[in-house]
C-alpha positions in Angstrom: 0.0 0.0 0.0 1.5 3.0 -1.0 1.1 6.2 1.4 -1.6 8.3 0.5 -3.7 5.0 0.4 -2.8 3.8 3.5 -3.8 7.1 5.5 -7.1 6.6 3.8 -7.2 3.4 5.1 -6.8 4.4 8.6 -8.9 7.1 8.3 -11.9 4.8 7.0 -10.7 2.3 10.1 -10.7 5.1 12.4 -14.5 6.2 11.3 -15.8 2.7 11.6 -14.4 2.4 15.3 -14.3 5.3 16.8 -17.5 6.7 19.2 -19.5 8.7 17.4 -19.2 11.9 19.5 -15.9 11.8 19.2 -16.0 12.0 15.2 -18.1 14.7 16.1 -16.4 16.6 17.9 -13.0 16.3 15.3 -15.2 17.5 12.6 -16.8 20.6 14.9 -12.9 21.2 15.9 -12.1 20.9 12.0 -14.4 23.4 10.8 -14.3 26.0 13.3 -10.3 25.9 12.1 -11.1 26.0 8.7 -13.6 29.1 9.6 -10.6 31.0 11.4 -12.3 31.0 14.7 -10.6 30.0 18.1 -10.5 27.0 20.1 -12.8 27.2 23.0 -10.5 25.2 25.0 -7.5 28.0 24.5 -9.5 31.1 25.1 -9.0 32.9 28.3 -10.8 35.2 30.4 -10.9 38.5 29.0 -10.1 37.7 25.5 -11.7 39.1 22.4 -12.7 36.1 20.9 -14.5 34.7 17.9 -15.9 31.2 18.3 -17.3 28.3 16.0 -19.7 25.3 16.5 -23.3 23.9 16.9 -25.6 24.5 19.2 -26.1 22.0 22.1 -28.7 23.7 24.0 -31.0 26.6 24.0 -32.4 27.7 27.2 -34.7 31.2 28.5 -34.1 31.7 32.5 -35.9 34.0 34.9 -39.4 35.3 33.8 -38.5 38.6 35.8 -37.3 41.8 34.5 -34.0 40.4 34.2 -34.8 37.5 31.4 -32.0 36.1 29.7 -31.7 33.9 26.8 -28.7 31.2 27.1 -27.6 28.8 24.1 -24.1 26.5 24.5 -21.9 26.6 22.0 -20.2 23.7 21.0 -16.9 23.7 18.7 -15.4 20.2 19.5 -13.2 21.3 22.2 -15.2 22.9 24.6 -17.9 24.5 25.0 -19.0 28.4 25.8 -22.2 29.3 26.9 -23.9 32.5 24.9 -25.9 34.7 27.2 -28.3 37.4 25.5 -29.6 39.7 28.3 -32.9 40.7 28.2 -33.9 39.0 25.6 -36.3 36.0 26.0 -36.8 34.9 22.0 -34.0 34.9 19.1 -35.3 33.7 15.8 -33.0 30.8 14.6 -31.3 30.5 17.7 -32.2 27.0 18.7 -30.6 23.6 18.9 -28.4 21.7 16.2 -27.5 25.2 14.7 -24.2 25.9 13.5 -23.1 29.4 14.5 -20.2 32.0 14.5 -19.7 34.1 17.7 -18.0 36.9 18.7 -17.5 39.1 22.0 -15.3 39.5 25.2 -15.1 36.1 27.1 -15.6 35.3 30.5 -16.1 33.0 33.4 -19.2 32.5 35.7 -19.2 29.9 38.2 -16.4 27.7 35.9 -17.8 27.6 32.9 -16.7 30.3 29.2 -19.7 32.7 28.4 -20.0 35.6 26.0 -22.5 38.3 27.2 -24.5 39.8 24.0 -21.7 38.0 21.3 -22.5 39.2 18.3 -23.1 36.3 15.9 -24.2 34.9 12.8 -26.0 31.5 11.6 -24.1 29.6 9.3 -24.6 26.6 7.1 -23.9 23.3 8.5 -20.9 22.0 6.7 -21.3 19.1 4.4 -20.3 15.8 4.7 
C-alpha cells in the first residue's frame, strides 16, 4: 500500500471504530479551524474572541425583568455558553445550529460565556 492509500485506510478504520461523539467533535474542531475562529479550550478570560460550533442547547431563564436567553456553544473542544440579556426569543437560535460568535469572554461559576456575542447563523458544513 502506497502512502496516500494507507492514511485513507486508517482514516476509514478510524470512522468505523471510533465513538460517534468523538468523530463529532473532530469534525466541529475541524471546521471551526477552517472558519478561522478560536478554540474554545484555549480562550481565556478577558479575550476578544470569535468562536465556532453547533448548538447543544438553548435555554430562557428568569421570567423577571432580568430574562435572559442562554444557548451553549459547542466547537469540539469545549464548549461556551452564549448569554443574551434581556432577551427571552432569538429567531433561529435553537438547537443543532451551527453558528459563528463573537465578543469578550468570561467565566461565571467555571464555565466560558459571552455576554450579548455578536453572531451569525451559518450553514452546516457538508459531509
Amino acid at each position: 500500500m502506497g502512502g496516500t492509500e494507507a492514511g485513507t485506510f486508517r482514516r476509514m478504520l478510524r470512522k468505523l471504530t471510533s465513538d460517534v461523539e468523538v468523530l463529532d467533535a473532530d469534525d466541529l474542531s475541524e471546521d471551526a479551524e477552517r472558519e478561522g475562529a478560536q478554540r474554545a479550550a484555549e480562550c481565556a478570560c478577558g479575550q476578544e474572541v470569535t468562536v465556532f460550533g453547533r448548538l447543544r442547547s438553548v435555554e430562557f431563564c428568569s421570567p423577571d425583568a432580568n430574562a435572559s436567553l442562554e444557548a451553549e456553544l459547542f466547537d469540539g473542544t469545549d464548549g461556551v455558553t452564549l448569554i443574551w440579556m434581556g432577551r427571552r426569543r432569538i429567531p433561529g437560535i435553537e438547537p443543532g445550529r451551527t453558528m459563528r460568535a463573537r465578543g469578550r469572554l468570561a467565566v461565571r461559576d467555571g464555565r466560558k460565556v459571552i455576554y450579548n456575542p455578536f453572531y451569525e447563523i451559518c450553514q452546516a458544513s457538508e459531509a
